[in-house]
py3Dmol code that shows the C-alpha trace and the ligand (Angstrom):
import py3Dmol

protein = """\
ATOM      1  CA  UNK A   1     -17.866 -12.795   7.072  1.00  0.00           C
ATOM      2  CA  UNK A   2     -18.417 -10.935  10.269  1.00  0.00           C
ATOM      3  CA  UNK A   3     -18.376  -7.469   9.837  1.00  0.00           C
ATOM      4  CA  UNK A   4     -14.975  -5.325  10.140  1.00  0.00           C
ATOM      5  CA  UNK A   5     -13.034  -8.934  10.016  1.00  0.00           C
ATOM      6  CA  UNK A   6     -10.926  -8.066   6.948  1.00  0.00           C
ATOM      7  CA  UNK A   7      -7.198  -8.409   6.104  1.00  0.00           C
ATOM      8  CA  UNK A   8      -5.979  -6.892   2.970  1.00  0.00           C
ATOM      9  CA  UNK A   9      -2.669  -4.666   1.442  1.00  0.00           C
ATOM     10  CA  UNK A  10      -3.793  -2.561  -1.585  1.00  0.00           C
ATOM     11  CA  UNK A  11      -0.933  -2.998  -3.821  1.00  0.00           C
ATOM     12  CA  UNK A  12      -0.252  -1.178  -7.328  1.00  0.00           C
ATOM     13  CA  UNK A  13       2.647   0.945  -8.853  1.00  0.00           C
ATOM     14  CA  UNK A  14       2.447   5.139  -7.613  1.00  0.00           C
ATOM     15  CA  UNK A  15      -0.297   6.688  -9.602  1.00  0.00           C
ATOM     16  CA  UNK A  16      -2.366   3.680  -9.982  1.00  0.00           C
ATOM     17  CA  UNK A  17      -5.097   5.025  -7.654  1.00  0.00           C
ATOM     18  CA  UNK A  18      -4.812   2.568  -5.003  1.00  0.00           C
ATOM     19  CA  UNK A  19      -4.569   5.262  -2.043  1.00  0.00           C
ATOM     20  CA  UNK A  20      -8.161   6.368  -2.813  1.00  0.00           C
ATOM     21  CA  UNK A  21      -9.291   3.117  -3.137  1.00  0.00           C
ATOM     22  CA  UNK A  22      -7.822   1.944   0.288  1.00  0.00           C
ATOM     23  CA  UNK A  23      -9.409   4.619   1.879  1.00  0.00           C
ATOM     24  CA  UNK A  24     -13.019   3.978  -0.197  1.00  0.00           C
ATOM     25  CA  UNK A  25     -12.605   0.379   0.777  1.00  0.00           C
ATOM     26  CA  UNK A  26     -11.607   1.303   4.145  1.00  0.00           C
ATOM     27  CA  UNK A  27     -15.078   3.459   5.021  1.00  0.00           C
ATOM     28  CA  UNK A  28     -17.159   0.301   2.938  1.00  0.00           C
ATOM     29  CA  UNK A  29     -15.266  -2.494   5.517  1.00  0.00           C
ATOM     30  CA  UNK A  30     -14.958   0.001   8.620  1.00  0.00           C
ATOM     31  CA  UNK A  31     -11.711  -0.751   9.029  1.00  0.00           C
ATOM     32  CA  UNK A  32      -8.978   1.467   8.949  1.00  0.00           C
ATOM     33  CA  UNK A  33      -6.893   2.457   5.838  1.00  0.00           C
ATOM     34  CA  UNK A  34      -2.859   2.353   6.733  1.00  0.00           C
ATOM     35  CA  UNK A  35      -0.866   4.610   4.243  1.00  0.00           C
ATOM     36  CA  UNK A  36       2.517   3.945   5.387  1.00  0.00           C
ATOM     37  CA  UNK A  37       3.893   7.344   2.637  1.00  0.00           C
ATOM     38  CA  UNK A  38       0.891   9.336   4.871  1.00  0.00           C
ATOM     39  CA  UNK A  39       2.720   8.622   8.280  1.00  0.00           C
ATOM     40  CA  UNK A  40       5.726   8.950   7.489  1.00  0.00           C
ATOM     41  CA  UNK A  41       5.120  12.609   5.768  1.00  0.00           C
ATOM     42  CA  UNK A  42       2.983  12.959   8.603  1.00  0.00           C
ATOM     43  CA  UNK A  43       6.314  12.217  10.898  1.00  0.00           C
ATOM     44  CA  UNK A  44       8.654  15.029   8.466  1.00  0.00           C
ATOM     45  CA  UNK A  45       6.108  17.531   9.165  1.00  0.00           C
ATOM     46  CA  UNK A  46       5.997  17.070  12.574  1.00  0.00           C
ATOM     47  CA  UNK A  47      10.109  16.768  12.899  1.00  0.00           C
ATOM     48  CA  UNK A  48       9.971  14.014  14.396  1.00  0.00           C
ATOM     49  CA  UNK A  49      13.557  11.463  14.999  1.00  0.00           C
ATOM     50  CA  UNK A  50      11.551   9.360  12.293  1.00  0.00           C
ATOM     51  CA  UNK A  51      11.047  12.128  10.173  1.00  0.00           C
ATOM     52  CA  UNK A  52      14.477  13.297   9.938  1.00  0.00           C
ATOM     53  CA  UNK A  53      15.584  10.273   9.346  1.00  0.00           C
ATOM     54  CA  UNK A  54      13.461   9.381   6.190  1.00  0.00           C
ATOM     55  CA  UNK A  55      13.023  12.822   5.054  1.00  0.00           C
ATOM     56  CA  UNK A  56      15.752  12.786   2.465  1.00  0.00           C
ATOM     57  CA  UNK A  57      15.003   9.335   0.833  1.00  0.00           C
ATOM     58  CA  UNK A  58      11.977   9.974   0.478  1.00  0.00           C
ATOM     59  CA  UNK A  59      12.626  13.603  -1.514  1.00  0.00           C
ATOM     60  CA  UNK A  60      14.367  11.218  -3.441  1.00  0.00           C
ATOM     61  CA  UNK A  61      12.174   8.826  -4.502  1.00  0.00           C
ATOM     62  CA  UNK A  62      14.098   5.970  -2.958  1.00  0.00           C
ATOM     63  CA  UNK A  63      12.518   3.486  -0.091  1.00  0.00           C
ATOM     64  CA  UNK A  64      12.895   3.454   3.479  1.00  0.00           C
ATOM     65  CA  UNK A  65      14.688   0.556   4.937  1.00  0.00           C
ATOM     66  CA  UNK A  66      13.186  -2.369   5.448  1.00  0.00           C
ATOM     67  CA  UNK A  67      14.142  -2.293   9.397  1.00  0.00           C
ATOM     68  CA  UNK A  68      12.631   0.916  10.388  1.00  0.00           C
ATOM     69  CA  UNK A  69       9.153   0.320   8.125  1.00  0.00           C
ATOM     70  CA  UNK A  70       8.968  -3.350  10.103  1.00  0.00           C
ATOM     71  CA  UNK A  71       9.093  -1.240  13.128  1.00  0.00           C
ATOM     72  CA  UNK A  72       6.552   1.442  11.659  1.00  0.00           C
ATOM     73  CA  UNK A  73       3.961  -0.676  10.705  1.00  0.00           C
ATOM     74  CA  UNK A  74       4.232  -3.526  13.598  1.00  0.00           C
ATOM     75  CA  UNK A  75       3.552  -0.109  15.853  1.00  0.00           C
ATOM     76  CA  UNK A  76       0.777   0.831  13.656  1.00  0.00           C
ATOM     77  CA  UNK A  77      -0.845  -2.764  13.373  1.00  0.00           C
ATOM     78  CA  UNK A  78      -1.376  -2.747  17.526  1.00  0.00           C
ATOM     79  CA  UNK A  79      -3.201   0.043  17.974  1.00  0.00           C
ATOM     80  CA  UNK A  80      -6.814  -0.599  18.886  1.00  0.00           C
ATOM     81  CA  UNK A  81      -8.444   0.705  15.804  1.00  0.00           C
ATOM     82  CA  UNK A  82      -7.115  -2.772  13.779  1.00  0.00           C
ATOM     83  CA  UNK A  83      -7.580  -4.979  16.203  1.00  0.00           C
ATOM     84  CA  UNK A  84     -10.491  -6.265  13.884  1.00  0.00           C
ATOM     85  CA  UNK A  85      -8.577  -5.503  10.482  1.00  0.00           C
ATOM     86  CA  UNK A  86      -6.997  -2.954   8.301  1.00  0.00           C
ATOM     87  CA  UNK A  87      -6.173  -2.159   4.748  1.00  0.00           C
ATOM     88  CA  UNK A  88      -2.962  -1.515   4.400  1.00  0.00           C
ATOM     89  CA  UNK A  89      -1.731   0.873   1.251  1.00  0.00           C
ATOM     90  CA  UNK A  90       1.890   1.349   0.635  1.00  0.00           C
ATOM     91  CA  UNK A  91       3.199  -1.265   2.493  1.00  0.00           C
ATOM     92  CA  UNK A  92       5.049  -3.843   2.007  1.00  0.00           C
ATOM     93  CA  UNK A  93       6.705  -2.633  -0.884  1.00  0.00           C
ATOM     94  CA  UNK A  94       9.537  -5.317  -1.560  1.00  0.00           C
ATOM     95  CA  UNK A  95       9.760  -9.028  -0.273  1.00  0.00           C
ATOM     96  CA  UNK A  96      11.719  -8.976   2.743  1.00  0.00           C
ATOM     97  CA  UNK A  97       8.663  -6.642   3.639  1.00  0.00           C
ATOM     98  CA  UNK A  98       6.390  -9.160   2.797  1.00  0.00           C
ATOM     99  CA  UNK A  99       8.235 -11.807   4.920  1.00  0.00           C
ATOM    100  CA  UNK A 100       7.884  -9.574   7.721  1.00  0.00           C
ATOM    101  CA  UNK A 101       4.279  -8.810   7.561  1.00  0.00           C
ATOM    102  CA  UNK A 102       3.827 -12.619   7.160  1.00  0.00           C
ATOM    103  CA  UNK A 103       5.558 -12.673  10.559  1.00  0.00           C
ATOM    104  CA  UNK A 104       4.088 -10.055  12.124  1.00  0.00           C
ATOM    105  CA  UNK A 105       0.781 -11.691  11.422  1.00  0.00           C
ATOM    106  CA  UNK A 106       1.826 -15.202  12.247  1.00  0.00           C
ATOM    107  CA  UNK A 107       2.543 -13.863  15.872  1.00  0.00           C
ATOM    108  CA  UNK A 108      -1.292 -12.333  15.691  1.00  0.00           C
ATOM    109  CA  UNK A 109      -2.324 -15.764  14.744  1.00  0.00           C
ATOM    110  CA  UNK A 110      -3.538 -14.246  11.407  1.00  0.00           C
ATOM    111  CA  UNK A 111      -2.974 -14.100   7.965  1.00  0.00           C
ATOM    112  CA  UNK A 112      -3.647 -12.096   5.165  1.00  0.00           C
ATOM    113  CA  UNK A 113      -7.498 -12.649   3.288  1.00  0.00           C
ATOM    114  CA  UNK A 114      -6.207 -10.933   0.013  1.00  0.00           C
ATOM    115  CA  UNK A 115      -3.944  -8.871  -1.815  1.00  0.00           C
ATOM    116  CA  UNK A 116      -5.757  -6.257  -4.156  1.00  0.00           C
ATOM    117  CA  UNK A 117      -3.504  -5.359  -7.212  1.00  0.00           C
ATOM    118  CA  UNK A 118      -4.530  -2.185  -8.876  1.00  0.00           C
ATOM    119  CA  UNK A 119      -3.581  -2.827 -12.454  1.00  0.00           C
ATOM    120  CA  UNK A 120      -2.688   0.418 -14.498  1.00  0.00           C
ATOM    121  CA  UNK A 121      -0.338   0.573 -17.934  1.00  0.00           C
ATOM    122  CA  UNK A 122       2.765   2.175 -17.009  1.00  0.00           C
ATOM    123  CA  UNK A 123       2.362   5.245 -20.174  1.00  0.00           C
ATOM    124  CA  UNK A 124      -0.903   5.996 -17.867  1.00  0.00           C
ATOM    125  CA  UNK A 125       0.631   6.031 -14.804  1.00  0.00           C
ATOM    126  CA  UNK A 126       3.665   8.688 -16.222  1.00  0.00           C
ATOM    127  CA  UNK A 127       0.299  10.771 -17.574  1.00  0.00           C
ATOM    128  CA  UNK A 128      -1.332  10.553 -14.363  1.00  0.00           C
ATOM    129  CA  UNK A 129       1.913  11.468 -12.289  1.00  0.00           C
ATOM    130  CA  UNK A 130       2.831  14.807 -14.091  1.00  0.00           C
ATOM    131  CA  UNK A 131      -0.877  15.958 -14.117  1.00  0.00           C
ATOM    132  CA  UNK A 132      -0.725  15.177 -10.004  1.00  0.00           C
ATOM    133  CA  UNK A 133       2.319  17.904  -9.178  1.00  0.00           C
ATOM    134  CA  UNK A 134       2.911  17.082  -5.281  1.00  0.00           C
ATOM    135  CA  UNK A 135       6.017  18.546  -4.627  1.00  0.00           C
ATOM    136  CA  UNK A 136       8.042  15.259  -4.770  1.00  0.00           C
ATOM    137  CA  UNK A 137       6.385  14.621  -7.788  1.00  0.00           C
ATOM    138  CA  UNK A 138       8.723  16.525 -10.318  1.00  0.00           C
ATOM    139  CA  UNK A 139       9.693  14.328 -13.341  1.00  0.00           C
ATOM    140  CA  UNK A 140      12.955  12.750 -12.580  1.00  0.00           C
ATOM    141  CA  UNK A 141      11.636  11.713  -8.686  1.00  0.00           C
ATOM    142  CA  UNK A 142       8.581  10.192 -10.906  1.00  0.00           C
ATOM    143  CA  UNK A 143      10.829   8.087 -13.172  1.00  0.00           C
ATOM    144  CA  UNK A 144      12.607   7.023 -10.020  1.00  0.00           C
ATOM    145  CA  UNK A 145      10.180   5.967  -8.299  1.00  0.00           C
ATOM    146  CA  UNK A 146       9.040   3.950 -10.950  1.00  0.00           C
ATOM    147  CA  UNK A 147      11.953   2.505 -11.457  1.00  0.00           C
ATOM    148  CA  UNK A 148      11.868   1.546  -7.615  1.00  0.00           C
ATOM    149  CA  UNK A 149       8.414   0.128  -7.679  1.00  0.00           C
ATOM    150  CA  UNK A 150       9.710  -1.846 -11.321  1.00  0.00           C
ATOM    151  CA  UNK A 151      12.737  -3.497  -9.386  1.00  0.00           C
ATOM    152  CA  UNK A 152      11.465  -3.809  -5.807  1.00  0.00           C
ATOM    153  CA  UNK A 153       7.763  -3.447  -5.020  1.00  0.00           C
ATOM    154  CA  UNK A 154       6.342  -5.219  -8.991  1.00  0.00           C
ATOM    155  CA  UNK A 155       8.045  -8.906  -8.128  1.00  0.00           C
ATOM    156  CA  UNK A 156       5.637  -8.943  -4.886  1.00  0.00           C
ATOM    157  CA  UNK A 157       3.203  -9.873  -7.645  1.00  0.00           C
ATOM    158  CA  UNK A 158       4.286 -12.939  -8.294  1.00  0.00           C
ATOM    159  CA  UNK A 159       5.372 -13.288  -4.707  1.00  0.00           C
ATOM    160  CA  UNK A 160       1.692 -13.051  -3.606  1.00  0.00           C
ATOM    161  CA  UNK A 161       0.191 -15.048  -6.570  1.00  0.00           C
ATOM    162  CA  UNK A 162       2.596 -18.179  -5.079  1.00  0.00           C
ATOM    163  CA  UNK A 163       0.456 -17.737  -2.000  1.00  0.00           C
ATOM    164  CA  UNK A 164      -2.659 -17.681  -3.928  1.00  0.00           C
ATOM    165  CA  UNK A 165      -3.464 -13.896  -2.483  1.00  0.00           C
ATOM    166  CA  UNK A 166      -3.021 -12.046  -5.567  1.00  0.00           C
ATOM    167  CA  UNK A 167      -6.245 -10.857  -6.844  1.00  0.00           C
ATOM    168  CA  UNK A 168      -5.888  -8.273 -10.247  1.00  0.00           C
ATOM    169  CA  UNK A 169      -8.434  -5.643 -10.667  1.00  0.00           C
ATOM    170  CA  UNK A 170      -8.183  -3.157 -13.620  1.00  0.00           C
ATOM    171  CA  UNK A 171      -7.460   0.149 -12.443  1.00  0.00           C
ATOM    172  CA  UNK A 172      -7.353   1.786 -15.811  1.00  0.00           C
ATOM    173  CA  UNK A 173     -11.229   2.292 -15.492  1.00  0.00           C
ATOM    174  CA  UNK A 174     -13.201   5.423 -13.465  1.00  0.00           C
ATOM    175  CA  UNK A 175     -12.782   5.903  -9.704  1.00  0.00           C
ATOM    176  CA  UNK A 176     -16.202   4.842  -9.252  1.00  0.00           C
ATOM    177  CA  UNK A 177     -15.479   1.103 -11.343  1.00  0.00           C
ATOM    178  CA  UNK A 178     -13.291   0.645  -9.701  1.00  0.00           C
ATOM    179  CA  UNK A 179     -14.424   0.428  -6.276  1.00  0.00           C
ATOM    180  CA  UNK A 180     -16.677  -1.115  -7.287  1.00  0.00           C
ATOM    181  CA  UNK A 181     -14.701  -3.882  -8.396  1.00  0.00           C
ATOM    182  CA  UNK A 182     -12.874  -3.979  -5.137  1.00  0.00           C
ATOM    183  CA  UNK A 183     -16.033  -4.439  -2.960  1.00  0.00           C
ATOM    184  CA  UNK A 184     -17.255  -7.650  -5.414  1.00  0.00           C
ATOM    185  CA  UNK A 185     -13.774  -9.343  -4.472  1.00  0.00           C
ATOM    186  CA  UNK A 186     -13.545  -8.868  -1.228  1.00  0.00           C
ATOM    187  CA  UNK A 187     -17.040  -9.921  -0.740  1.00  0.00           C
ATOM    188  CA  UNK A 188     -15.751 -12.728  -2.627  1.00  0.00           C
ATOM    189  CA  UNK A 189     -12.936 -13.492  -0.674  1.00  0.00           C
ATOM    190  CA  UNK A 190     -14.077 -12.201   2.958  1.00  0.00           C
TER     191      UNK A 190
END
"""
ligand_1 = """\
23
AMP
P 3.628 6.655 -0.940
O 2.766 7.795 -0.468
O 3.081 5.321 -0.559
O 3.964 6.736 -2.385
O 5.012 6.772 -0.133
C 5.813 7.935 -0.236
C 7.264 7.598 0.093
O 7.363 7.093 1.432
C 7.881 6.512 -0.762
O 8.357 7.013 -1.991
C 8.999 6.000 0.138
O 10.079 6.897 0.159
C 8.338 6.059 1.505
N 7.624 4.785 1.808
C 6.293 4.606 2.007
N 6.000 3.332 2.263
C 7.175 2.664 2.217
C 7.551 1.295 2.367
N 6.640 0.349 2.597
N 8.868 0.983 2.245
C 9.798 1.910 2.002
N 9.519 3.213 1.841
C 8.226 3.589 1.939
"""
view = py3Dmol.view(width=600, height=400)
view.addModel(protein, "pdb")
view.setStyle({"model": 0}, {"cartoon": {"style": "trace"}})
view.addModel(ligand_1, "xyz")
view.setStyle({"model": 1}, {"stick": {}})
view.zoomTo()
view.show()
């Protein structure tokens, strides 16, 4: 495994802790941590043409289009800081978003090492989302975007476990066991 060589998406249902374990996993691996929900609130505060544009689905708990996050994260994926790997959290979030990253990679002449499913029951996750109060967090955008990860984002499970990427950790378990966990398969698997 040489060091910072690592190729991974950090994949789990909103409120399942995976953002702080991307970026805990991210400082471990020194590679950078890709929140695709950070950059594009990042782009709506700074009012940029992206920002408009996804500033209203997102209020709504709805996903971006498939298009415009291809464009996002290809973008993201050349910059010089993962050259040598990356974490990515958030993304992809349905399959055609999958097939694209397979792509995008295939063009790199990569692939990805693993896919790191965060594993929490959905009652927790409801708990865990009305205890967190961001301001697109009130109830009914919570439900939604449940709903959205049920229909859209949970099938990339099985998706992934077809390719043999899909690695399960339990999420329901301190921040701390967590990471841990994370570090043991990626040892594993780098
Ligand atoms: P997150 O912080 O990952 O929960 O993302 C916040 C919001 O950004 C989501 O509810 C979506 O509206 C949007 N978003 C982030 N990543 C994606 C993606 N991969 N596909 C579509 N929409 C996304």
């Amino acid at each position: 495994m040489s060091p910072g060589d690592h190729r991974l998406v950090m994949f789990g249902a909103p409120g399942s802790g995976k953002g702080t374990q991307a970026a805990l996993l991210a400082e471990t691996l020194r590679v950078p941590a890709i929140s695709t929900g950070e950059m594009l609130r990042a782009a709506v505060a700074a009012g940029t043409d992206l920002g408009h544009r996804v500033q209203a689905i997102m209020a709504a708990g709805a996903l971006v289009d498939d298009g415009t996050m291809a464009d996002v994260v290809r973008d993201r994926l050349a910059a010089d800081d993962a050259r040598r790997g990356f974490i990515l959290d958030g993304y992809p979030r349905t399959i055609v978003q999958a097939e694209a990253l397979e792509r995008l990679l295939e063009e790199r002449g990569q692939r990805l090492q693993a896919v790191l499913h965060v594993r929490v029951p959905e009652e927790e996750l409801v708990r865990r989302a009305l205890a967190r109060q961001r301001a697109d967090d009130i109830e009914e955008i919570i439900r939604e975007r449940l709903r959205v990860y049920r229909e859209q984002t949970r099938p990339l499970a099985a998706w992934y476990r077809d390719r043999d990427l899909l690695v399960a950790v339990d999420g329901h378990q301190s921040i701390e066991e967590v990471a841990a966990a994370l570090a043991a398969i990626v040892l594993e698997v780098g």
